[in-house]
C-alpha positions as CSV (number, residue, x, y, z in Angstrom):
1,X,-12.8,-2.5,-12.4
2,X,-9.8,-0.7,-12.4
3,X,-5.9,-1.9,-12.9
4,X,-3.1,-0.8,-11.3
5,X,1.0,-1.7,-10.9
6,X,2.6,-2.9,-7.9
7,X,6.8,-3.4,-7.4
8,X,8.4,-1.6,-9.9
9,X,10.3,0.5,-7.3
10,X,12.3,-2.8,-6.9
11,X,14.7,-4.7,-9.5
12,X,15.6,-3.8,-13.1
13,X,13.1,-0.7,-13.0
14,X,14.7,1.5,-10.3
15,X,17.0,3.8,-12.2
16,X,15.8,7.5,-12.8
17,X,15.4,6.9,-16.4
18,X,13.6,3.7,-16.3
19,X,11.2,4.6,-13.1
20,X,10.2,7.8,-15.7
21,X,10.0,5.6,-18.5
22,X,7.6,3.0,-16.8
23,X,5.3,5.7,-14.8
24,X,4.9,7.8,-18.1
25,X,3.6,4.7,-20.1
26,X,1.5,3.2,-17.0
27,X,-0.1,6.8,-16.9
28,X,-0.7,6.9,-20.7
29,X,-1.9,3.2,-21.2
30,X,-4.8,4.0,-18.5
31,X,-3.9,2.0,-15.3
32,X,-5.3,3.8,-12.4
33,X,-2.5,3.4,-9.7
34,X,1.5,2.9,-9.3
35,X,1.8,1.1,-5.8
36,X,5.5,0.9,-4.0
37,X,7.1,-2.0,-2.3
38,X,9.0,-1.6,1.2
39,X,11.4,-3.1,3.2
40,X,14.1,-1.2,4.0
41,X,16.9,-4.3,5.0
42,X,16.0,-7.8,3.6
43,X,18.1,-11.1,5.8
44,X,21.3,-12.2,4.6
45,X,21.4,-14.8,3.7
46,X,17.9,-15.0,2.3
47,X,15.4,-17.0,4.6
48,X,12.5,-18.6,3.2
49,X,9.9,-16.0,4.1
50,X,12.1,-13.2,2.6
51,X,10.2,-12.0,-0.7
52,X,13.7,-11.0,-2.2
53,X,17.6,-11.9,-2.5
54,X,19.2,-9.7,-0.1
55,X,21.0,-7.4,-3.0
56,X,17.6,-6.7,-4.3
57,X,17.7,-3.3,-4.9
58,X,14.8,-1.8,-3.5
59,X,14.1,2.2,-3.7
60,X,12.3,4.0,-0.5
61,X,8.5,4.2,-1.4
62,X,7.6,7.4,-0.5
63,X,11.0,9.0,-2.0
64,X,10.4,6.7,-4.7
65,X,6.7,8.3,-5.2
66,X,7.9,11.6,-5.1
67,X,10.0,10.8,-8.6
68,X,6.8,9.5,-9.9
69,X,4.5,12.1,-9.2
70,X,6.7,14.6,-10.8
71,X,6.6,12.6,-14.0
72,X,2.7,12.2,-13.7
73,X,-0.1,14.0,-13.7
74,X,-3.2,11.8,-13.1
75,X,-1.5,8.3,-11.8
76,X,-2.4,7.8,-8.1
77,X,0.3,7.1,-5.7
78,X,0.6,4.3,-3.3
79,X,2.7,2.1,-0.9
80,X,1.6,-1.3,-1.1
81,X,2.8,-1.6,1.7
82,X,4.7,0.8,4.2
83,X,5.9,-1.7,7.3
84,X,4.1,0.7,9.7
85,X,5.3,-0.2,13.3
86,X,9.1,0.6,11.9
87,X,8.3,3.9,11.5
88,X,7.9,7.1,13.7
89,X,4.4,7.9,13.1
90,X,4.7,11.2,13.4
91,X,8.0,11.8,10.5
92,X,5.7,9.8,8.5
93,X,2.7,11.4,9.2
94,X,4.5,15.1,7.6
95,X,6.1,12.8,4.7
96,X,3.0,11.2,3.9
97,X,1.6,15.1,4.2
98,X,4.4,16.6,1.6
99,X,4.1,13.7,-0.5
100,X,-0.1,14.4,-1.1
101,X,-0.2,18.0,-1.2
102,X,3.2,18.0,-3.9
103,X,0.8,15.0,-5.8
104,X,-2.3,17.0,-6.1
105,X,-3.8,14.4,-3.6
106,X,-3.0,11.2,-5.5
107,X,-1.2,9.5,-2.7
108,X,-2.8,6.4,-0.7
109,X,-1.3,5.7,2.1
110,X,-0.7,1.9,2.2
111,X,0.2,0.1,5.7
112,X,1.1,-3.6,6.8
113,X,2.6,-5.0,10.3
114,X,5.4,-6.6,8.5
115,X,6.6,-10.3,9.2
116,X,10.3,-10.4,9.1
117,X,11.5,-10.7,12.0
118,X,15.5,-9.7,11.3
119,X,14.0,-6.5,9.7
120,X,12.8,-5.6,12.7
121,X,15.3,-6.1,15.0
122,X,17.9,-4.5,12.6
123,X,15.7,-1.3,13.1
124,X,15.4,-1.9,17.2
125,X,11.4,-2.3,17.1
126,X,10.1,-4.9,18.7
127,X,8.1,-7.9,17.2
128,X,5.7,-9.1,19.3
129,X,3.8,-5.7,19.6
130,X,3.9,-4.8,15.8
131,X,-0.1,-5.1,15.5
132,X,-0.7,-3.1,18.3
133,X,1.7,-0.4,16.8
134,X,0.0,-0.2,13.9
135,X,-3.4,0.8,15.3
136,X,-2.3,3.4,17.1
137,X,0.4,4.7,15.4
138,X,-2.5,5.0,12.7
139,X,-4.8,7.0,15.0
140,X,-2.1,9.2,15.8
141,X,-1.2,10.0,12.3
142,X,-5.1,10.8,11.5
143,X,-4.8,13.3,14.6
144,X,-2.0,15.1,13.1
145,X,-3.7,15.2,9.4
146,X,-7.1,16.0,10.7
147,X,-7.6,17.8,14.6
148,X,-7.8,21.4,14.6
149,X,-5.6,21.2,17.4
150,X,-3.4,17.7,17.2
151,X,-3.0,16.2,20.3
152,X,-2.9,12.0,20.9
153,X,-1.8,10.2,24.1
154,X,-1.0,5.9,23.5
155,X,1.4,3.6,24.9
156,X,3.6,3.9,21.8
157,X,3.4,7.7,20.6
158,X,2.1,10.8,22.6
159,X,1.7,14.5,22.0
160,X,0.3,17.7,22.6
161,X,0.9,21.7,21.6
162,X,2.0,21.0,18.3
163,X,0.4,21.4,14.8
164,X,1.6,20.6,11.1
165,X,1.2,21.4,8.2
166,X,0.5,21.8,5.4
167,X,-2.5,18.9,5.7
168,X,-3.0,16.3,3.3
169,X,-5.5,17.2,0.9
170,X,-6.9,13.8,0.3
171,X,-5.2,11.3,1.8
172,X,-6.6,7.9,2.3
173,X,-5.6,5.0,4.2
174,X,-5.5,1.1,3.4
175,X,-4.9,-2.1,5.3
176,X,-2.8,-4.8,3.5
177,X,-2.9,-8.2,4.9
178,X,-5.2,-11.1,5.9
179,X,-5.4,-12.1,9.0
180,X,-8.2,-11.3,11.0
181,X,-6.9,-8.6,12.9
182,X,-5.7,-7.2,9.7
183,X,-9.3,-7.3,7.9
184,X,-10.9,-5.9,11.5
185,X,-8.3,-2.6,10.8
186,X,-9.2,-2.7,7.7
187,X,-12.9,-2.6,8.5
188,X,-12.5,0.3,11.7
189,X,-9.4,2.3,10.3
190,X,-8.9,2.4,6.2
191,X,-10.6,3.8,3.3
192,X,-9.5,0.2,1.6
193,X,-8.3,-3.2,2.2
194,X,-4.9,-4.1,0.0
195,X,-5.5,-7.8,-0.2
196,X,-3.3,-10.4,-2.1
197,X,-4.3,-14.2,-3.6
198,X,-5.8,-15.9,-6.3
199,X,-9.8,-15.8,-7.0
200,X,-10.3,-18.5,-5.1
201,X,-8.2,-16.8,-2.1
202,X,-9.9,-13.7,-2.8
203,X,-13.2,-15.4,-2.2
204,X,-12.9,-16.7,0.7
205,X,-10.7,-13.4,2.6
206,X,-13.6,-11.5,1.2
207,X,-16.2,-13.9,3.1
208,X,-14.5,-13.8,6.5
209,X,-14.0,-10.1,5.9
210,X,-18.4,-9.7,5.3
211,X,-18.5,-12.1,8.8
212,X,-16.1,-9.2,10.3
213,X,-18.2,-6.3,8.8
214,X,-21.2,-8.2,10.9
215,X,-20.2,-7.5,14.3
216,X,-17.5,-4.6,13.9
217,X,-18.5,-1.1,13.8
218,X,-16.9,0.9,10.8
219,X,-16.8,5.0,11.2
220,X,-19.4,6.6,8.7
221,X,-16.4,9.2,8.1
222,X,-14.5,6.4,6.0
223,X,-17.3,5.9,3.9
224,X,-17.3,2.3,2.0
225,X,-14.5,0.0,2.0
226,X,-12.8,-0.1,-1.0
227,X,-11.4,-3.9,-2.2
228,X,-8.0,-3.9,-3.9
229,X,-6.2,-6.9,-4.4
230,X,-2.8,-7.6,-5.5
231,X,-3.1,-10.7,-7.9
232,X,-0.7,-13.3,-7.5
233,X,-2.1,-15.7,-10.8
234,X,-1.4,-15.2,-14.4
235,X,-4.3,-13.2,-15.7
236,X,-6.3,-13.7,-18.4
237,X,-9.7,-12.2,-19.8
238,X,-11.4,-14.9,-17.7
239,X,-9.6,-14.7,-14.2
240,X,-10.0,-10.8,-14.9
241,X,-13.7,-11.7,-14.6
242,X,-13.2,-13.7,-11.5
243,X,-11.9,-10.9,-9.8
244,X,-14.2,-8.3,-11.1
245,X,-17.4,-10.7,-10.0
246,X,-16.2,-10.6,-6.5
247,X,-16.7,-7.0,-6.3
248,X,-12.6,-6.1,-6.5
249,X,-12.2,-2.7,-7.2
250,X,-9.0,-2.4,-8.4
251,X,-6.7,-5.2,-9.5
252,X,-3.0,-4.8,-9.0
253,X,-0.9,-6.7,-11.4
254,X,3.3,-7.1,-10.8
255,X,4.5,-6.5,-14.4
256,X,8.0,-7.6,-13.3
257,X,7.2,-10.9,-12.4
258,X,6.9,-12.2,-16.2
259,X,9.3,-13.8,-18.5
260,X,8.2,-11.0,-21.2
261,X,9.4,-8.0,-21.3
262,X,7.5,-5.4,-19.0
263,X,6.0,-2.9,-21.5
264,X,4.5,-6.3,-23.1
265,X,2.8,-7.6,-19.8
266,X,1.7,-3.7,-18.9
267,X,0.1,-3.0,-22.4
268,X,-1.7,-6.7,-22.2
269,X,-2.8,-6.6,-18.9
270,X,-4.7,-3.2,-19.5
271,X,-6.0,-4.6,-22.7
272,X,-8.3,-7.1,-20.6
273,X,-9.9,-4.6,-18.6
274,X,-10.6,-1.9,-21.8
């Protein structure tokens, strides 16, 4: 099983000097992945479902991710997650582009349908439709990496005689969240699922997500889905275990969410994986 850092695009670690500090040493103590946080206003004041204070800072992902793959060389890049239905799918679709082909392909493309509802409306999306936006603005962001000839017509985004480029070399897709509709575009849309939980939590998303797979038809193009999940426990050698027994294929630890001092929780977390 591989390891890799989530959040550290967010908080103490977001100065130039520390975000190439922290990507150098993740690199060279052998995680696999650097994953970026979003959300580009937070309420004030803070309401309970807000993950942050509202003076978090908290850098853009994908500029964020462009610093890092310039002090990298092998890390892979993700966001973990990009609110999808705030953005216009097709700016994204030529960042997410730049960001690939100036990484080498390293970059996964994370996506989530958000669930802050004053985030939204501070951007002028609307709410109710967010899920809906996500599938297609997904769709019309693999026409753009991947038709010959681009061309996409939904109720959200439409186009036709345009091209882009330069394509992604490698991009891939994954799905964070839990819901059901979440794991079925998971299952008919992403390379991976970007869950988040305990073992225990993890077991039983994974068994409605196998009850999914059973009556939803996955693409052959996107090959197997691959499991990530973003643990929310202390870990240990045995809960590393846990995880690995349920067929996880990456763990994704928050180093900033300890009392110790980061470079202590990144170079012990490793240790229980090598």
């Amino acid at each position: 099983m591989d390891m890799g850092v989530q959040g550290l695009n967010a908080g103490d670690s977001v100065s130039p000097e520390e975000t190439r500090r922290l990507a150098s040493l993740v690199e060279s103590l052998g995680y696999r992945s650097w994953w970026a946080v979003e959300h580009v206003v937070l309420p004030s004041p803070r309401v309970d479902a807000s993950p942050a204070d509202p003076d978090t800072p908290m850098l853009d992902p994908l500029v964020g991710l462009g610093f890092v793959a310039g002090v990298t060389s092998r890390l892979e890049l993700g966001t973990g997650i990009v609110i999808l239905p705030q953005r216009n799918p097709v700016v994204l679709a030529k960042e997410v582009a730049t960001l690939d082909v100036l990484s080498g392909g390293r970059f996964t493309l994370g996506v989530g349908t958000g669930y802050l509802e004053p985030e939204f409306a501070a951007l002028g999306v609307p709410f109710a439709d967010r899920g809906r936006r996500t599938d297609e603005y997904i769709d019309a962001m693999r026409a753009l990496w991947h038709m010959p000839s681009p061309e996409f017509s939904g109720k959200y985004v439409s186009f036709s005689g345009v091209d882009a480029h330069p394509r992604p070399a490698s991009v891939r897709v994954a799905v964070g969240g839990a819901s059901d509709a979440a794991l079925r575009r998971a299952l008919t849309r992403a390379n991976a699922w970007l869950g988040i939980g305990s073992p225990a939590e993890t077991a039983a998303n994974l068994k409605r997500l196998r009850r999914l797979s059973a009556i939803t038809s996955r693409p052959d193009s996107l090959g197997a889905l691959e499991i990530n999940i973003i643990a929310t426990v202390p870990l240990d050698a045995s809960v590393v275990r846990e995880y690995e027994d349920l067929g996880v294929s990456q763990l994704i630890t928050y180093p900033g969410g300890s009392d110790l001092p980061v470079d202590e929780v990144l170079e012990k977390t490793i240790g229980l994986v090598q």
